[in-house]
C-alpha positions in Angstrom: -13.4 14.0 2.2 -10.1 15.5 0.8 -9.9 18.5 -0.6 -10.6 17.3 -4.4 -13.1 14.7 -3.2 -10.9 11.8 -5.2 -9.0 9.1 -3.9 -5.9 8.7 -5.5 -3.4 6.2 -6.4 0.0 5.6 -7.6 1.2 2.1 -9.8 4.8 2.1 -10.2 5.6 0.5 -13.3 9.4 -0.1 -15.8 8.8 0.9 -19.3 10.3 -1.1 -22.0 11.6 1.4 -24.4 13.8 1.4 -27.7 16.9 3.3 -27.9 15.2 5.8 -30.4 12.8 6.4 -27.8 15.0 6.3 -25.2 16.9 9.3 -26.9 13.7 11.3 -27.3 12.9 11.1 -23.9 16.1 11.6 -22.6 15.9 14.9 -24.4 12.5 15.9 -22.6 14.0 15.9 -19.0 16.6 17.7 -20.3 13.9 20.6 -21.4 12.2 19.7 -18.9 14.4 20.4 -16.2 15.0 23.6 -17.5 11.5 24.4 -18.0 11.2 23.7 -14.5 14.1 26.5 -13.9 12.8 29.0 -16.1 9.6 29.0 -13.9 11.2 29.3 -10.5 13.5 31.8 -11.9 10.5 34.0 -12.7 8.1 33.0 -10.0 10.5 33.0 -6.8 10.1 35.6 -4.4 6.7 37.0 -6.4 4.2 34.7 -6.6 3.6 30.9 -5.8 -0.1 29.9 -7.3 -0.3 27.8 -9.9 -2.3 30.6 -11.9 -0.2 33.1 -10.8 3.1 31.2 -11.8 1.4 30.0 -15.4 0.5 33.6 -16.4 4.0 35.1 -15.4 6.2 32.6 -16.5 4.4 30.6 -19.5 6.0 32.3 -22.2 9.5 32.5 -20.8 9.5 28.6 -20.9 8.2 27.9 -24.3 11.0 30.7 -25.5 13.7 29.0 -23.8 12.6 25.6 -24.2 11.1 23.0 -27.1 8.6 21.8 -24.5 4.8 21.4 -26.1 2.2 24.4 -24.5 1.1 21.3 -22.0 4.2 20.4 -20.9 5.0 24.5 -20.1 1.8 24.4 -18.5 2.7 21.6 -16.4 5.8 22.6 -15.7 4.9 26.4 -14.4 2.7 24.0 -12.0 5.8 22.1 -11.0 7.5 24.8 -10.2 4.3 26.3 -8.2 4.3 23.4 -6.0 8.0 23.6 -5.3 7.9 26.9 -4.2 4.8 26.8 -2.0 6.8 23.3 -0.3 9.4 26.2 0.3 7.0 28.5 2.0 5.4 26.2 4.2 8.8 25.2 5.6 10.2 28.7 6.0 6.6 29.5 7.5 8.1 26.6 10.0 11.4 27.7 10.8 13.3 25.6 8.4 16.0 27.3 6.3 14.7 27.0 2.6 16.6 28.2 -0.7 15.0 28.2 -4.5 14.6 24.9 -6.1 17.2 23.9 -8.9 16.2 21.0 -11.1 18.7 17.7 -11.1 16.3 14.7 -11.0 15.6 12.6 -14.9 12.3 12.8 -13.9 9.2 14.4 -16.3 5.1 14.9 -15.1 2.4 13.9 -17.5 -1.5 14.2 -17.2 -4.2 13.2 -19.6 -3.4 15.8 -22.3 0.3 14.5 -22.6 0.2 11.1 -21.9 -2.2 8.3 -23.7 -2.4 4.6 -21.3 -3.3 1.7 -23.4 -5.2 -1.2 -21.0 -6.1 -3.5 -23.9 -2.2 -3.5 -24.7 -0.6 -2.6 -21.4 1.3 0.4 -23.4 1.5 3.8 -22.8 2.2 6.8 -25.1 4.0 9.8 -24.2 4.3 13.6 -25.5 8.2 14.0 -26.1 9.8 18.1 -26.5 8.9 20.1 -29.3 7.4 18.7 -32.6 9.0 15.4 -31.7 6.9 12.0 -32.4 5.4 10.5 -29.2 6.7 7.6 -27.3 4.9 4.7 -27.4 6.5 2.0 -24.8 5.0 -1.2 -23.3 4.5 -1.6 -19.5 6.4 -4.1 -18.2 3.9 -6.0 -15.4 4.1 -8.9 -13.8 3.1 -12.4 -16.0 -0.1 -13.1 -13.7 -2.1 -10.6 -12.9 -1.9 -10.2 -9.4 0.0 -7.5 -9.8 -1.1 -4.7 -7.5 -0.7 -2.4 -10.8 -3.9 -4.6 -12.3 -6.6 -3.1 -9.9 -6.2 0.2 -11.6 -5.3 -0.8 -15.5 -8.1 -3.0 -15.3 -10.7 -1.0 -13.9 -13.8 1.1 -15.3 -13.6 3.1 -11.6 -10.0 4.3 -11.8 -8.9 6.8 -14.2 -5.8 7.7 -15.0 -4.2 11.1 -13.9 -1.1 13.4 -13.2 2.1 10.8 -13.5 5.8 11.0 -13.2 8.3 9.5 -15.6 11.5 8.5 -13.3 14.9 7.2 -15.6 16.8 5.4 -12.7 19.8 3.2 -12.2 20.0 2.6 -16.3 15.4 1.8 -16.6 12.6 3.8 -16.9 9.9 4.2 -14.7 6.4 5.7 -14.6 4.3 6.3 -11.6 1.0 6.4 -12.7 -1.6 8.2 -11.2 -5.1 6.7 -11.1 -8.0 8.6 -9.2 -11.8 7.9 -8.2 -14.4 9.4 -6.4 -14.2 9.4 -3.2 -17.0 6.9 -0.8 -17.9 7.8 2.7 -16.7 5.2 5.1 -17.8 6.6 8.3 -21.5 5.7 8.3 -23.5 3.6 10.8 -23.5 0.0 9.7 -25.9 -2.2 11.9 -24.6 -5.4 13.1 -21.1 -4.7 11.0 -18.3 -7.4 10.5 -14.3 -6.8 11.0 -11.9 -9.2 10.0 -8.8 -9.4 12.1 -5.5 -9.5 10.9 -2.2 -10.7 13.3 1.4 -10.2 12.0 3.7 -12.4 12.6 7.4 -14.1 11.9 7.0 -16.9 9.5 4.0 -15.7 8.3 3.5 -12.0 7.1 0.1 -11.7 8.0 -3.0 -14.4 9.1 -6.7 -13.0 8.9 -9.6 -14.3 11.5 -11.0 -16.7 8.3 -7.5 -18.6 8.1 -6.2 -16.9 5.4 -2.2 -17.2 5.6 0.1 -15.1 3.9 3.5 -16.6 4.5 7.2 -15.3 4.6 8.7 -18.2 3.3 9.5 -16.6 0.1 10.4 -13.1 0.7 13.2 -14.3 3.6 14.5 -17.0 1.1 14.7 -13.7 -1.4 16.2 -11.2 1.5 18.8 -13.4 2.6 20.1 -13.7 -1.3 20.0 -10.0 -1.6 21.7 -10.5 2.1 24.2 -12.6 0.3 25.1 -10.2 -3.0 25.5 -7.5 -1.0 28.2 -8.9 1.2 30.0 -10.0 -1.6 29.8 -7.1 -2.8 30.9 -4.6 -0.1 34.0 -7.2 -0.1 34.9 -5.6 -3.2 34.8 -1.6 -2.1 35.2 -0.3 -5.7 33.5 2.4 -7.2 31.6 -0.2 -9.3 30.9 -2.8 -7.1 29.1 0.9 -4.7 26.8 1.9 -7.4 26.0 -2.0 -8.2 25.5 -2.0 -4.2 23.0 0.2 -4.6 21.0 -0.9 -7.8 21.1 -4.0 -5.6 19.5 -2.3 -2.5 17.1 -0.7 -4.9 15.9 -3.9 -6.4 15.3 -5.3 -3.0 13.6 -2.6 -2.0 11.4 -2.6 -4.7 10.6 -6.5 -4.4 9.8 -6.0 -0.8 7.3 -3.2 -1.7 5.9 -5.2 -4.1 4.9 -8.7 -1.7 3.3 -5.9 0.5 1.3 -4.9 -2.0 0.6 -8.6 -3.1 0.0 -9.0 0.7 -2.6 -5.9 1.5 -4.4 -7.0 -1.6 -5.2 -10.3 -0.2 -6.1 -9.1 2.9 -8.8 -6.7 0.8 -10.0 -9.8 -0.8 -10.7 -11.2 2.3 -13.0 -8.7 3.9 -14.6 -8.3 0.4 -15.3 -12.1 0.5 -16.5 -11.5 3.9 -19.0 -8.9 3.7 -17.1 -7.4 6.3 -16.8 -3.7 6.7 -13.7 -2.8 8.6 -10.3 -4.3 9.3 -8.6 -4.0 12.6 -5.0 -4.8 13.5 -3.0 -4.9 16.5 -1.4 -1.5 17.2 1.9 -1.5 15.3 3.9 0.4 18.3 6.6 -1.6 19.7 5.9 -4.3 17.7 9.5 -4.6 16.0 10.1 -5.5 19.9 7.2 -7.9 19.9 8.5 -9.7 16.9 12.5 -9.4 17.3 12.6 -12.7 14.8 10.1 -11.4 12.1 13.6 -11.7 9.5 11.2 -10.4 6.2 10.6 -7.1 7.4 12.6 -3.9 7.0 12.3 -1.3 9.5 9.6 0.3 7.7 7.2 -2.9 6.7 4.8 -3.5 9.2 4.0 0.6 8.8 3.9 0.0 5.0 1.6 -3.2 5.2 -0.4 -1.2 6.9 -0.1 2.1 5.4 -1.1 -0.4 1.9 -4.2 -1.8 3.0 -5.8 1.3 4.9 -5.8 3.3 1.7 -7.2 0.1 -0.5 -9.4 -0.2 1.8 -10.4 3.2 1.6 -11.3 2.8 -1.8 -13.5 0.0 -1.3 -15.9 2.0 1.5 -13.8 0.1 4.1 -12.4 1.1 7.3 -9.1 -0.1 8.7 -8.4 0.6 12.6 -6.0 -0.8 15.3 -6.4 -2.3 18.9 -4.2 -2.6 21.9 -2.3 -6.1 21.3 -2.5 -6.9 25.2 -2.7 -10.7 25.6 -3.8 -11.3 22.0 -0.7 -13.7 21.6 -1.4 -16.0 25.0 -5.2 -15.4 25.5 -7.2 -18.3 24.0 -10.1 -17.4 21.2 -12.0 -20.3 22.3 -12.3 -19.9 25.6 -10.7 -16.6 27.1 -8.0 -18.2 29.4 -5.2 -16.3 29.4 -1.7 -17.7 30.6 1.8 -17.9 29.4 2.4 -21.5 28.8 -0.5 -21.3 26.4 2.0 -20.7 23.5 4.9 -23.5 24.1 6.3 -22.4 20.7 6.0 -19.7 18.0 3.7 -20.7 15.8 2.1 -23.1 18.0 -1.1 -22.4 20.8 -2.6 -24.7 23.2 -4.7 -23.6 25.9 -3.7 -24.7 29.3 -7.6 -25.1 30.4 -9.9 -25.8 27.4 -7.2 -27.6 25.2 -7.7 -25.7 22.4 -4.9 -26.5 19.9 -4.4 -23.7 16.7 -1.8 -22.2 15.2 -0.8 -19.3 17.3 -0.8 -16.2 14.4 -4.6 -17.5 13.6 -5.9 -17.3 17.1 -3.7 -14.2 17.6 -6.2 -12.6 14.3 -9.4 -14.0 16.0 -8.1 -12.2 19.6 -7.5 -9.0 18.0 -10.6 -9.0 16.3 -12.4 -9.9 19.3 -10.6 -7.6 21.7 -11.4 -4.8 19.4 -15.4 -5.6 19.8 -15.3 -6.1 23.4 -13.2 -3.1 23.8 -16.0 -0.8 22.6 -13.3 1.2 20.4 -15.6 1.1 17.3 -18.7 3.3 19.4 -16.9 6.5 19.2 -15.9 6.2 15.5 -19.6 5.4 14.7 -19.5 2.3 13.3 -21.8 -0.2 14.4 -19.7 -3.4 13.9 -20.6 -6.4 16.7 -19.1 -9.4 15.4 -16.1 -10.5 13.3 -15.4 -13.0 10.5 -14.1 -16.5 11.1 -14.1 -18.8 7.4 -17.4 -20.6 8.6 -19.6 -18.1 10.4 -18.9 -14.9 12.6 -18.4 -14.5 16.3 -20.5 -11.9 18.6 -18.7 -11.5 21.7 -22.0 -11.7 23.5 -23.5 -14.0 21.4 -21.3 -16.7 20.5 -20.9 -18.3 17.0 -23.0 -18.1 14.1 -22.4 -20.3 11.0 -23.0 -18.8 7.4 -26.5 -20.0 5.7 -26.3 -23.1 4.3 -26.3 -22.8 0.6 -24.8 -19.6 0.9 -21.5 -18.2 -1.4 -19.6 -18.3 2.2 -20.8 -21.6 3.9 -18.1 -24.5 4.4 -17.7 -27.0 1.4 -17.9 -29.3 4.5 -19.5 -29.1 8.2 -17.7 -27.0 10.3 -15.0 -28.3 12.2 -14.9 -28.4 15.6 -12.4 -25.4 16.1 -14.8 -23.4 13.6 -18.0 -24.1 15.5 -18.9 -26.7 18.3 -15.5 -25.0 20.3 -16.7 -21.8 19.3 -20.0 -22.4 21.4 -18.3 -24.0 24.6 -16.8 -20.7 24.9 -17.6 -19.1 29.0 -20.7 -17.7 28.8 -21.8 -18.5 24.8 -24.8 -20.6 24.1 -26.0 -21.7 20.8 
């Protein structure tokens, strides 16, 4: 468990805001800022404690400042933070100096800031005696929207949050927290899904579930396509719209991974499952030179996205070695190269097995991690993994779900799914 025993969260979300409002809040970093100042003014070189900083430096900051008693408090706590950041690093044997203040940005908890669910709004404490801000949250039309999870839920409460003012918008990252679940028990007979990453498709899970690229490389290459036109232009202008541009992009990418890792949660939810294991992500920007969606940091960030939702659901997230997951057959273990003639097609040169090469990549991963024994020592008891009509035991061979069940096929299973599944060396029904 962490130190606080919560897990903790963060939905970015722009604020639509009036230009009243706008003023007001505009006028809070300001105090803010120096609020901040005041505090590491006093504090530096004494004390570092949030308790320690509050007590010495409260009063200087509502004197020199029209911030409320919560924001001061909240500010001496800012500038606690800062200070013991600069500790730790001198500590390391990193040149530090005292903080200075330069970022629009404000923090808000519970006592200064009011979220709306029913309304998607949020009210916010402005300096002094001022009114508050009331502003809606602007969230995506649907509502699979990562932000959603936490808006909508009885489990999440909201927390400390940080109002960012950014190329021209405002932004607040709002902190949700829960209890924390332990994931590390024993689970008997436990189910992993696998999930393979690939080029045209961002991720496939071991029950067929395909989360394509199609989209978000379509998107990158017209983001591809303003930028060039605009670093034709090399004007000061066409810079800064260079990088609201980058920003934007940014942004979008971070918000198909989250789209992305929600869907894989969804899966091993549907599942029953109780861990998720992918292939281990070093050297895999060399495995998948042609994978055109991702930036240099999005296969970490996929993952990075689903091992902390999964945390919060009680599940576990781990990696195996991605040896011959792309030209080993899930049906029948033969192993060669000309199993995979093409990328994103797999036919095996023995059993004739025919798939799409991402999906039987997931079911190998999956698999490999099982047979590999990697789940003993991180006691979890998982011995099979999920496949869309029944799970797979290594040892065991293929079990369909009950019939009648909320997970059992619409329709027989196909061959692929299940009589394939038993012809595999050394499985029996």
């Amino acid at each position: 468990m962490s130190g606080d025993e919560y897990h903790r969260r963060t939905a970015i979300t722009r604020l639509a805001v009036s230009p009243t409002d706008e003023a007001l809040l505009r006028e809070t970093v300001e105090e803010w800022k120096q609020g901040c100042q005041v505090a590491v003014d006093k504090a530096w070189g004494r004390c570092h404690t949030k308790s320690d900083v509050q007590q010495l430096a409260y009063d200087d900051v509502r004197a020199s400042t029209g911030l409320g008693s919560q924001h001061a408090i909240l500010a001496c706590h800012q500038a606690a933070e800062n200070i013991t950041s600069c500790i730790s690093r001198r500590q390391d044997g990193k040149k530090v100096s005292k903080p200075t203040y330069t970022s629009p940005t404000v923090k808000y908890d519970s006592r200064s800031m009011t979220v709306f669910p029913e309304t998607d709004q949020v009210s916010l404490t402005t300096h002094g005696d001022r009114a508050r801000v009331r502003a809606d949250l602007v969230l995506p039309d649907d509502e699979d929207g990562y932000q959603h999870q936490y808006l909508d839920s009885d489990e999440w409460e909201p927390t400390e949050s940080t109002l960012h003012y950014r190329n021209g918008d405002w932004y607040l990252h709002l902190g949700f927290r829960k209890p924390e679940q332990d994931t590390e028990t024993m689970t008997e007979n436990g189910t992993v899904l696998g999930v393979d990453l690939g080029v045209k498709e961002i991720a496939v899970t071991s029950t067929a579930r395909f989360f394509s690229a199609g989209e978000l490389n379509h998107k990158r290459r017209e983001f591809e396509r303003i930028r060039g036109n605009l670093q034709t232009h090399g004007s000061r202008n066409a810079h800064r719209t260079l990088q609201a541009v980058s920003g934007r992009e940014a942004e979008y990418v971070k918000h198909v991974l989250h789209g992305v890792a929600n869907g894989i949660i969804e899966e091993a939810l549907r599942y029953d499952c109780d861990g998720i294991v992918f292939e281990e992500l070093d050297g895999i920007r060399e495995r998948l030179p042609r994978a055109a969606w991702h930036f240099e940091w999005a296969f970490d960030r996929l993952y990075r996205y689903v091992e902390y939702k999964a945390e919060s659901e009680g599940l576990f997230v781990d990696t195996t070695h991605p040896k011959d997951t792309s030209k080993r057959c899930a049906e029948c273990g033969f192993i060669h190269d000309d199993n995979r003639p093409a990328r994103d097609s797999f036919e095996c040169q023995q059993c004739g097995n025919q798939n799409h090469a991402d999906y039987n990549a997931a079911k190998n991963i999956a698999e490999m991690y099982l047979r590999r024994g990697q789940q003993i020592s991180r006691r979890r008891g998982v011995s099979q993994y999920a496949l869309k009509s029944g799970t797979v035991t290594p040892n065991r061979g293929y079990t369909p779900y009950p019939t009648g069940s909320r997970l059992s096929p619409r329709t027989s299973p196909t061959r692929n799914e299940a009589s394939r599944e038993c012809e595999r060396v050394g499985w029996s029904r």
